[in-house]
C-alpha positions in Angstrom: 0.0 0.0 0.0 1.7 3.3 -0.9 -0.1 7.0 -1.0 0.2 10.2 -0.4 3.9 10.1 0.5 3.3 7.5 2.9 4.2 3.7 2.4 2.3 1.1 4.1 1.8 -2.5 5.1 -1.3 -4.1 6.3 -1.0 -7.8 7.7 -4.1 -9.8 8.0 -5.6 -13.3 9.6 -8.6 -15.0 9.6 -8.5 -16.6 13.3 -10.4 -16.2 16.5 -9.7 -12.4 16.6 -8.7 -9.9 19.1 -11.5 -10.1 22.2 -12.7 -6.4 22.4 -12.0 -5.8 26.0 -8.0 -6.7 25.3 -7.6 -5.2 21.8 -7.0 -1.7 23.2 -4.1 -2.9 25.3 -2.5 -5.3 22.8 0.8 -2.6 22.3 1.1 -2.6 25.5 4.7 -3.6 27.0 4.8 -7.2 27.8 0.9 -7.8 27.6 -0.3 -11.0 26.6 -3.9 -11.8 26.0 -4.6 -15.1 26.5 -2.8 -17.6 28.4 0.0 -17.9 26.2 3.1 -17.6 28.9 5.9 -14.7 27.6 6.5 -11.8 27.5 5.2 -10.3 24.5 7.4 -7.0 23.6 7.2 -7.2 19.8 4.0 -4.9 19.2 4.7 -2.7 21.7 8.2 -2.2 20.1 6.6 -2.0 16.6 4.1 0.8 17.6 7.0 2.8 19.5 9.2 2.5 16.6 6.7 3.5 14.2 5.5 6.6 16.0 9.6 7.7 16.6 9.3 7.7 12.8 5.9 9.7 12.8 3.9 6.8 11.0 1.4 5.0 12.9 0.5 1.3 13.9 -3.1 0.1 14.0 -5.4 -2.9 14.9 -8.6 -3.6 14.0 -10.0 -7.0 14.8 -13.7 -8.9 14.4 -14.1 -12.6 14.8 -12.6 -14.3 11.5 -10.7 -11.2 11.0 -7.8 -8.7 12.4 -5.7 -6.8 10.6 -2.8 -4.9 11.4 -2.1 -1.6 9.4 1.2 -0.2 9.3 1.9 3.4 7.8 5.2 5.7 7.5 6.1 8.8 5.7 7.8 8.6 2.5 11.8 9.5 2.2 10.4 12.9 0.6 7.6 13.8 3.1 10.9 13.3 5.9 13.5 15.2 3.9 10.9 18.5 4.0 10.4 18.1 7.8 14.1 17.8 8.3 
């Protein structure tokens, strides 16, 4: 996905989904949702690293589907704020 001077990725699944009283926690540092032991660091590193670079990381999530949108500014659109 690539538009106005952003690039993009969206990953998607079609499992159980992300239970609605969890997904707004789900980049939280070392949260887990189920009972799946570990620590769980990689979204909230994603979403910190993707707001450092003023793009954004998103969830949304139904049962069958959740997808997981990724956006950053293009090389050009950081070369004019720099």
């Amino acid at each position: 996905m690539q538009g106005d001077g952003t690039a993009g990725l969206v990953v998607t699944d079609t499992g159980a989904g992300i239970d609605p009283r969890t997904r707004g926690r789900v980049f939280e540092r070392f949260y887990t949702g189920d009972s799946v032991s570990g620590s769980g660091p990689g979204l909230a590193v994603a979403s910190e690293l993707a707001m450092r670079m003023d793009g954004s990381l998103r969830v949304t999530s139904r049962r069958g589907h959740t997808e997981f949108t990724l956006e950053l500014p293009g090389a050009a659109a950081t070369a004019v704020r720099a």
